[in-house]
C-alpha positions as CSV (number, residue, x, y, z in Angstrom):
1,X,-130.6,-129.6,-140.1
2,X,-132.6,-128.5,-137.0
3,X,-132.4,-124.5,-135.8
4,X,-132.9,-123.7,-132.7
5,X,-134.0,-120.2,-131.9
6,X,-132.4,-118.5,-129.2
7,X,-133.2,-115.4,-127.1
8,X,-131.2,-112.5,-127.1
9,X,-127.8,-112.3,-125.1
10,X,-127.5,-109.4,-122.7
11,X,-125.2,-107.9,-120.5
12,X,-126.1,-105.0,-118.2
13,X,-125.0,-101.4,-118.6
14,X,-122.3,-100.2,-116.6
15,X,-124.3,-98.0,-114.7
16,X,-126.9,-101.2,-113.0
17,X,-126.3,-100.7,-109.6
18,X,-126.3,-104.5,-108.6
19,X,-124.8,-104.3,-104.8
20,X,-125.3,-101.3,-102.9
21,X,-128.6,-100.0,-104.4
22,X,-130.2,-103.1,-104.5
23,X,-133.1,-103.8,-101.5
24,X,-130.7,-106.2,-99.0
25,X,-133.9,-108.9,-99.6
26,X,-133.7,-108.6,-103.7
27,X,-133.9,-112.3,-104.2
28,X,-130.9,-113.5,-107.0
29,X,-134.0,-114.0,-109.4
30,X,-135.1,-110.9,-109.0
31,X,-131.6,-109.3,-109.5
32,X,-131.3,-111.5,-112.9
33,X,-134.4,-110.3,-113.9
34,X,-133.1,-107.1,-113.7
35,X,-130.2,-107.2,-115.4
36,X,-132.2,-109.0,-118.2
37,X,-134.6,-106.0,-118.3
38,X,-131.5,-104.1,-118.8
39,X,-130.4,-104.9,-122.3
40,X,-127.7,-102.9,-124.3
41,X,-129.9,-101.5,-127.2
42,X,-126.7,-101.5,-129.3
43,X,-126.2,-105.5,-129.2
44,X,-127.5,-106.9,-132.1
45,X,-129.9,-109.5,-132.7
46,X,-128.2,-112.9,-132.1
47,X,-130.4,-114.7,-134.3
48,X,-130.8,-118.4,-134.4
49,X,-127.5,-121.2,-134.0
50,X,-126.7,-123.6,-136.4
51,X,-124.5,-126.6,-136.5
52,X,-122.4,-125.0,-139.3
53,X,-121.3,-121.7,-137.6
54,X,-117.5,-122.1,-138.3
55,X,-116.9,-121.0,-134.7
56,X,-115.0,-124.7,-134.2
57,X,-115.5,-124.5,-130.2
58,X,-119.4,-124.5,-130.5
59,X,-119.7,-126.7,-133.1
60,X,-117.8,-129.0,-131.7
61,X,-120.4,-129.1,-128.4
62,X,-123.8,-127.0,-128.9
63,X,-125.5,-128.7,-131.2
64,X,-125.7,-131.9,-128.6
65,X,-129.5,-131.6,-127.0
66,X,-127.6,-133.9,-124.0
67,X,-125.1,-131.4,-123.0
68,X,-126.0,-131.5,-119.4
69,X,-125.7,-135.0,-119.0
70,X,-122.2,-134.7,-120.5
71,X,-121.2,-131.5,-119.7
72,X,-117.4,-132.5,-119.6
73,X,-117.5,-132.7,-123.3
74,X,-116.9,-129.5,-123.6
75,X,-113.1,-130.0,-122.1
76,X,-113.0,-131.7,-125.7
77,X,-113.6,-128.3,-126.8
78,X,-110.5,-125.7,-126.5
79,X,-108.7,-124.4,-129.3
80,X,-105.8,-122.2,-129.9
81,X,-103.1,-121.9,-127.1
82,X,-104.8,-123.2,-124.3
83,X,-106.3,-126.1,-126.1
84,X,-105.1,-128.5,-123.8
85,X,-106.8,-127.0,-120.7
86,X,-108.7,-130.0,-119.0
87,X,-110.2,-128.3,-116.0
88,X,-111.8,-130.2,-114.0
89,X,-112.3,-133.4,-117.0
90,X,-112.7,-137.0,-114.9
91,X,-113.5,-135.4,-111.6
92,X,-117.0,-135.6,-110.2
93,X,-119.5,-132.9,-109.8
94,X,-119.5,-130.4,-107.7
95,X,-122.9,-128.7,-107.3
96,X,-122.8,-124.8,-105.8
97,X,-126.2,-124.6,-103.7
98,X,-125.1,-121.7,-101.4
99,X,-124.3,-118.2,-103.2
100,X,-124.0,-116.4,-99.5
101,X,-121.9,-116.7,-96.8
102,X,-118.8,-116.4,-98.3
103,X,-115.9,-117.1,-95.9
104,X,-112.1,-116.5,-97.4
105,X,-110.4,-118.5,-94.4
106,X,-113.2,-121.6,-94.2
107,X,-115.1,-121.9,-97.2
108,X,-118.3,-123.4,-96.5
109,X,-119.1,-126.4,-98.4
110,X,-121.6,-126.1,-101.0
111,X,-120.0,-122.5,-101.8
112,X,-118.4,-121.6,-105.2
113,X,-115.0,-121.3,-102.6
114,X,-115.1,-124.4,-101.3
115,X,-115.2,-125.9,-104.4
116,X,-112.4,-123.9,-106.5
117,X,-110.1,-124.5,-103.1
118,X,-110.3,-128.7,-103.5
119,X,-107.5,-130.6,-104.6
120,X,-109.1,-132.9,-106.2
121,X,-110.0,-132.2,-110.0
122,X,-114.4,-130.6,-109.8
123,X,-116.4,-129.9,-112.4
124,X,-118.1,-127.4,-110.5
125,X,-121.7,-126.6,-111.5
126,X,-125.3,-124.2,-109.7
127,X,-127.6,-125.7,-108.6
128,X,-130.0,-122.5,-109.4
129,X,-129.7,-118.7,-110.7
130,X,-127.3,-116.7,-108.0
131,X,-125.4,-113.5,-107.3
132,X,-122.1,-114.6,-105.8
133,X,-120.8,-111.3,-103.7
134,X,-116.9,-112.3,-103.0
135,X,-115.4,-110.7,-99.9
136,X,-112.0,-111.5,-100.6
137,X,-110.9,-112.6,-104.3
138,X,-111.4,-116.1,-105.5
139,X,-108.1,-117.9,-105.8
140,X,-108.2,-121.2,-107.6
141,X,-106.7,-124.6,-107.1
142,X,-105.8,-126.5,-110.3
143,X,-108.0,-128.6,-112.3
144,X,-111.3,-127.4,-112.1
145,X,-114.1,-125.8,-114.3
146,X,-116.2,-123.0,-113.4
147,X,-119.5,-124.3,-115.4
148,X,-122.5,-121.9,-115.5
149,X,-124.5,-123.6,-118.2
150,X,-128.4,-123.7,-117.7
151,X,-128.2,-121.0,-114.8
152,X,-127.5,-117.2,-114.8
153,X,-125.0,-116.7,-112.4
154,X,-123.1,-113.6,-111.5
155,X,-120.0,-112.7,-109.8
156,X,-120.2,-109.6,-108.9
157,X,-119.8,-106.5,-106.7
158,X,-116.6,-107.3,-104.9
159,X,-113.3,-109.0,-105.4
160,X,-113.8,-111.4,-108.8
161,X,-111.5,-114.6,-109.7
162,X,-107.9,-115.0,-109.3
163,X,-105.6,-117.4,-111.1
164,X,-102.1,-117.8,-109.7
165,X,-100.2,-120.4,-109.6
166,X,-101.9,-123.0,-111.2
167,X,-103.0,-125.1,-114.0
168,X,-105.6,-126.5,-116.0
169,X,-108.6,-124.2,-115.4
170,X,-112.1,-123.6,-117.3
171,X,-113.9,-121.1,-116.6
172,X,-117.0,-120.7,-118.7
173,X,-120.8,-119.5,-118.9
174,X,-120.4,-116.8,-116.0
175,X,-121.5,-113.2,-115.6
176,X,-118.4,-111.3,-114.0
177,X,-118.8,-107.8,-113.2
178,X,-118.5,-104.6,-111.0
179,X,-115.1,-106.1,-109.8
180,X,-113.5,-104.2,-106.8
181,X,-110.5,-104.4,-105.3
182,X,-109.8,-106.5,-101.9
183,X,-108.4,-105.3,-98.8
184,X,-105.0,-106.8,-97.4
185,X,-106.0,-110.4,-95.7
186,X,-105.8,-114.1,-95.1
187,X,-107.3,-116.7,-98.0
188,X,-107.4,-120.5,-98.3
189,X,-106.4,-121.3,-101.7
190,X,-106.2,-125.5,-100.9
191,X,-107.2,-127.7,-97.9
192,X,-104.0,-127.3,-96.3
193,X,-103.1,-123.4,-96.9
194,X,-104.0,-120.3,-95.8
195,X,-101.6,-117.2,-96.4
196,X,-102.1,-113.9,-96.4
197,X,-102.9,-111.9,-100.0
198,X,-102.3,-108.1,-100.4
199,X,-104.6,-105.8,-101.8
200,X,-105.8,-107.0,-105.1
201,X,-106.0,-104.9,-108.6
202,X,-110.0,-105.6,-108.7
203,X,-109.9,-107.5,-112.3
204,X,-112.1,-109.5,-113.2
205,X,-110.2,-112.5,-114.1
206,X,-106.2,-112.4,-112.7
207,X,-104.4,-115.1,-114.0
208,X,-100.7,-115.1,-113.0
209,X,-98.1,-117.7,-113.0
210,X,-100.4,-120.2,-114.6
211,X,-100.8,-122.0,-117.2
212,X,-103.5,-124.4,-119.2
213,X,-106.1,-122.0,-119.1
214,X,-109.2,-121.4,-121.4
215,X,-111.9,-118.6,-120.5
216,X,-115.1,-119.2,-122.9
217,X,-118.2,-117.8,-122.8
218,X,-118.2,-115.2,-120.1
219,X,-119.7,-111.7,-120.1
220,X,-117.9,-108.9,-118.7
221,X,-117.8,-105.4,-117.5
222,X,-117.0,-102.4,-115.5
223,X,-114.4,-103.9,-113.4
224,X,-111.8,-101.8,-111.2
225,X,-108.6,-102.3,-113.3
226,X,-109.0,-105.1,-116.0
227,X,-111.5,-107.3,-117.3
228,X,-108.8,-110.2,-118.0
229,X,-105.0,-109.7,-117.0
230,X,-102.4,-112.4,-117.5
231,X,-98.7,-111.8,-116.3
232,X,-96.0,-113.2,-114.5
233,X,-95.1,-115.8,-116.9
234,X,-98.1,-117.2,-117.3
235,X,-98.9,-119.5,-120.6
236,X,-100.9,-121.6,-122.6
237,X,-104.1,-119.8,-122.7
238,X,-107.1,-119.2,-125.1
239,X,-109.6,-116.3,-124.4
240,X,-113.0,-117.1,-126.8
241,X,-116.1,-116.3,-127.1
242,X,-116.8,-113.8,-124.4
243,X,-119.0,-110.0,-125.0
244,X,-116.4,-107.6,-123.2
245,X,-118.9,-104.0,-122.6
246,X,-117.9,-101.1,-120.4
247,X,-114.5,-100.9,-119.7
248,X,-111.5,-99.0,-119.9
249,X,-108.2,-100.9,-119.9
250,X,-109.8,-104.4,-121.2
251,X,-107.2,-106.9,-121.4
252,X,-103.3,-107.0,-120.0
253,X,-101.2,-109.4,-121.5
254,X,-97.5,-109.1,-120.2
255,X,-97.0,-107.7,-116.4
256,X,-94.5,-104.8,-117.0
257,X,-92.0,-103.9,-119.8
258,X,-88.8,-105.4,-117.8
259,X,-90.6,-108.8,-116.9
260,X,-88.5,-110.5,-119.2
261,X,-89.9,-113.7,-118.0
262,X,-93.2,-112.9,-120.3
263,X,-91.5,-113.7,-123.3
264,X,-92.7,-117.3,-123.1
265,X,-96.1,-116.4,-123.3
266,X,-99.2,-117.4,-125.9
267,X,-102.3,-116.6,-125.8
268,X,-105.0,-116.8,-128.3
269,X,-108.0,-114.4,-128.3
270,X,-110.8,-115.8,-130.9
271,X,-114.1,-115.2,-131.6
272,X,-114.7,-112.5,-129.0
273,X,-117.0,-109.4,-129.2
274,X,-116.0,-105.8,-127.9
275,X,-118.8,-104.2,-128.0
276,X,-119.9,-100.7,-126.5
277,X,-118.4,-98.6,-123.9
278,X,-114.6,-100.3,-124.3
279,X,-111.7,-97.9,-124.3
280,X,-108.7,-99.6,-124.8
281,X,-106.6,-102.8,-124.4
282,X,-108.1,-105.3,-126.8
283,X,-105.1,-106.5,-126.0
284,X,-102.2,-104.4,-124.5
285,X,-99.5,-107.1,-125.1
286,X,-95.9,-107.2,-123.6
287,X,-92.7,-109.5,-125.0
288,X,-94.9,-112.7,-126.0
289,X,-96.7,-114.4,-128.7
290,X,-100.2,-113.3,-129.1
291,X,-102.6,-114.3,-131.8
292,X,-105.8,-112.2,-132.4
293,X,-108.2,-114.2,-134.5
294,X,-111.4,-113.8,-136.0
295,X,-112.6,-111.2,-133.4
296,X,-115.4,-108.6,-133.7
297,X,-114.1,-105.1,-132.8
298,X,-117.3,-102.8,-132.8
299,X,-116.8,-100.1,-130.1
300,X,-113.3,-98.6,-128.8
301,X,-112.2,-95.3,-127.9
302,X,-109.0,-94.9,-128.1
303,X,-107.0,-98.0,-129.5
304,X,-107.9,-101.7,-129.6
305,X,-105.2,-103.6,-129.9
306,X,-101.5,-102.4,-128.2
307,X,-98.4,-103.5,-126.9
308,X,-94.9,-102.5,-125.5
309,X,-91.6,-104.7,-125.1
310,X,-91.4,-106.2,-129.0
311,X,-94.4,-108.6,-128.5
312,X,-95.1,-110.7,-131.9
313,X,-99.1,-109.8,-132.9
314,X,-100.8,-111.4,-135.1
315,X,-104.0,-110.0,-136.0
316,X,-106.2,-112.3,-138.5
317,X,-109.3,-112.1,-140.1
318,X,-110.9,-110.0,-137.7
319,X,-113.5,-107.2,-137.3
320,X,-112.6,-103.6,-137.2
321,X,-115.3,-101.1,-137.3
322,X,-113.6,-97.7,-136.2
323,X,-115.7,-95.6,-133.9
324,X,-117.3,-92.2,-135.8
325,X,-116.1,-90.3,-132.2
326,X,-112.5,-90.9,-133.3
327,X,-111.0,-88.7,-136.2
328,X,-107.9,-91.1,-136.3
329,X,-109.3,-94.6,-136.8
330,X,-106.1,-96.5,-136.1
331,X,-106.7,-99.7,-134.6
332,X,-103.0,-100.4,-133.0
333,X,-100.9,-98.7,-130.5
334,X,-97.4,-99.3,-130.3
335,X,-96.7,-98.0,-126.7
336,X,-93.0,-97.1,-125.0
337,X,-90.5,-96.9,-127.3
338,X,-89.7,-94.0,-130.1
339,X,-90.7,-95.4,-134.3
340,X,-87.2,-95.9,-134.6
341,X,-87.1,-99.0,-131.8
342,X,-91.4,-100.2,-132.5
343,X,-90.8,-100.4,-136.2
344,X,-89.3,-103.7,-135.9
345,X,-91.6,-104.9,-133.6
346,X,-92.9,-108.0,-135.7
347,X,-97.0,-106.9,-135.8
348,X,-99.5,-108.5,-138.9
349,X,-102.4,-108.0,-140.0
350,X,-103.5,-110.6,-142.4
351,X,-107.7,-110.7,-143.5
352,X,-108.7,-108.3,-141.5
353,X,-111.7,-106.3,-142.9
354,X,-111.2,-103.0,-141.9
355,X,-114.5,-101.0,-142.0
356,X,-115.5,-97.0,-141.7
357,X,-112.0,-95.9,-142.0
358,X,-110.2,-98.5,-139.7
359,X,-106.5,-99.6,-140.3
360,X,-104.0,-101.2,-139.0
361,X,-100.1,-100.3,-138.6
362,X,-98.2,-102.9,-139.3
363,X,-94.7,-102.7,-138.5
364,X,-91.2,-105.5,-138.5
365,X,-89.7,-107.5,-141.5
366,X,-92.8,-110.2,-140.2
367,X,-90.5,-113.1,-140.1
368,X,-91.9,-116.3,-140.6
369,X,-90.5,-118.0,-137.7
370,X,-92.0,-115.4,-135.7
371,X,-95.6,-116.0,-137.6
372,X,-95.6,-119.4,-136.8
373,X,-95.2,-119.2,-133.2
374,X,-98.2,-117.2,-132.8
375,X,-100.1,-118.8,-134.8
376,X,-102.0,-121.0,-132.7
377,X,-105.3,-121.9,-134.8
378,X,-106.8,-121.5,-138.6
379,X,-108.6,-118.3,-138.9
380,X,-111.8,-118.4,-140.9
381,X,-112.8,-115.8,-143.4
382,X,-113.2,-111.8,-142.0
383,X,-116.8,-112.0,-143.6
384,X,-118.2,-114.5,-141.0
385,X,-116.9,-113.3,-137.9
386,X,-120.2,-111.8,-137.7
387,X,-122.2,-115.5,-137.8
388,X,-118.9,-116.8,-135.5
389,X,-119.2,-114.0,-132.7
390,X,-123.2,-113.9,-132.5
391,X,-123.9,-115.7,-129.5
392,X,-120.8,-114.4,-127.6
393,X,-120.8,-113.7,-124.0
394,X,-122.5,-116.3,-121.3
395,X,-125.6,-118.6,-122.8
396,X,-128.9,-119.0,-122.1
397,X,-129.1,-122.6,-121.9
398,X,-131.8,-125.1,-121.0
399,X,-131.3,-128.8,-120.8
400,X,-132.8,-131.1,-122.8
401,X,-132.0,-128.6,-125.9
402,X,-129.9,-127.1,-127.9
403,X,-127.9,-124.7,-126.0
């Protein structure tokens, strides 16, 4: 079976001043370099890829030398929840070739905006390496994929991706980071609409009424409020593969305590890595069904996974290395409500390897009905999340190998 070696995955530290500090002619290679010169001592080597990882989504498309001339494959790929998330699958290619002039009311074409507002389903694709600086967040139409494979591309350093309303969206291979939040204005979110958007939260990936959704691959960090928030109803959605680093409040699942309408929601979260400088949310879930599988939990400082409003958790055959900062090493959180009302709160965790002192409070009778609904995918073994999560975050891929 060939190997092919890869080099090591980075993100940068929180404290890479990419925007304001940087010399207004830094070219978006130079800024890349940077951010490569800027590796996280604490990631560990990702070593080599085989065919046989066990992580099913890259096995089912990394291995293929001829990924970039079928790069829609990977819409083949999804598992969990969102499996059925097409993106932009039988649409033609849409190549970004203008990072700059970003313009929220008239996209110009050959901008990431122009090509997220179509609607027609794009797979939309760079044409090079580029810093994307937003001025007002990115709102998406349905059907299309976000593909930064064989590029390093960054969104960062203003308003990041939003989500709402719509279905069917891949977003995959990008470098979100340094999120901020947006000031009250007008946006085209289609050909035919403009309307005006209030001040945004400053996550890095808002997804809200929507549903079909799978985010794979992505590095983030250090955003304004979340890293990845999903509310208002939305559904059907896998989070994979992605290196989550500097953050506080990581991951919302479930927009308030009295959105009732929440209840209908699954997401999967598999084969991630939360690695250094995370705080807390790894989720925070709210009244859904939530399954937490084969994840590797290195770094958190107070909690990593939480959740309010009798969400079903199911936590399986992850990672769970408690921090030596933290004298209590519980891994869950069981947020707004007394023991009395959380205890029956339906929360599992089922091969998990708890390490250094981690554990896990289970709590509810763990009916089986309740099980099965959040179950959206076979968990592997706790031993080889380690193989399965070692090439998280974006890829460095070139064509014409392995990526």
């Amino acid at each position: 079976m060939a190997i092919t070696f890869l080099p090591i995955f980075i993100l940068l530290l929180s404290s890479l001043a990419i925007a304001t500090s940087s010399p207004p002619n830094q070219t978006p290679h130079s800024v890349v370099n940077e951010v490569h010169r800027s590796i996280n001592a604490s990631r560990r080597n990702l070593g080599y890829l085989s065919c046989s990882t066990g992580n099913p989504i890259d096995d089912c498309w990394r291995c293929n030398s001829n990924w970039a001339t079928n790069r829609q494959r990977l819409a083949d790929c999804a598992i969990g929840f969102g499996k059925n998330a097409i993106g932009g699958r039988n649409g033609r290619i849409y190549v970004v070739t203008d990072p700059g002039n970003d313009n929220p009311v008239n996209p110009m074409p050959g901008t990431l905006r122009h090509a997220v507002i179509q609607d027609e389903p794009l797979w939309v694709i760079f044409k090079r390496d580029m810093v994307i600086q937003l001025r007002q967040e990115l709102v998406m139409n349905s059907f299309k994929t976000i593909d930064g494979r064989g590029v390093n591309v960054h969104i960062a350093n203003g308003p990041c991706i939003t989500i709402h309303d719509a279905t069917n969206i891949i977003i995959h291979g990008i470098h979100i980071h340094d999120c901020k939040q947006a000031g009250n204005g007008m946006i085209r979110n289609s050909p035919h609409h403009v309307g005006h958007w209030d001040q945004s939260d400053g996550d890095g990936i808002s997804i809200l009424a929507s549903k079909h959704i799978w985010i794979d691959h992505c590095s983030l960090s250090n955003c304004h409020d979340g890293l990845i928030d999903v509310i208002h109803g939305s559904t059907a959605i896998t989070i994979s593969n992605n290196y989550m680093t500097h953050h506080d409040k990581v991951m919302l699942l479930g927009h308030s305590d009295s959105f009732t309408q929440d209840k209908d929601m699954q997401v999967t979260i598999a084969f991630n890595h939360f690695g250094e400088g995370l705080v807390q949310r790894m989720p925070r879930c709210r009244h859904g069904y939530f399954h937490v599988v084969n994840n590797d939990y290195t770094h958190w400082e107070m909690y990593a996974i939480g959740g309010s409003a009798s969400p079903t958790i199911y936590s399986q055959g992850n990672r769970f290395l408690a921090p030596n900062t933290r004298f209590d090493k519980e891994v869950t959180k069981h947020e707004n409500a007394p023991e009395s009302e959380w205890k029956n709160w339906n929360w599992r965790s089922e091969g998990d390897l708890m390490l250094n002192g981690a554990y896990f409070r289970e709590s509810g009778r763990g009916a089986a009905s309740s099980f099965a609904k959040a179950s959206s995918l076979s968990a592997r073994p706790s031993t080889l999340v380690a193989t399965m999560t070692q090439s998280a975050g974006a890829l460095v891929c070139r064509k014409g190998s392995h990526c």
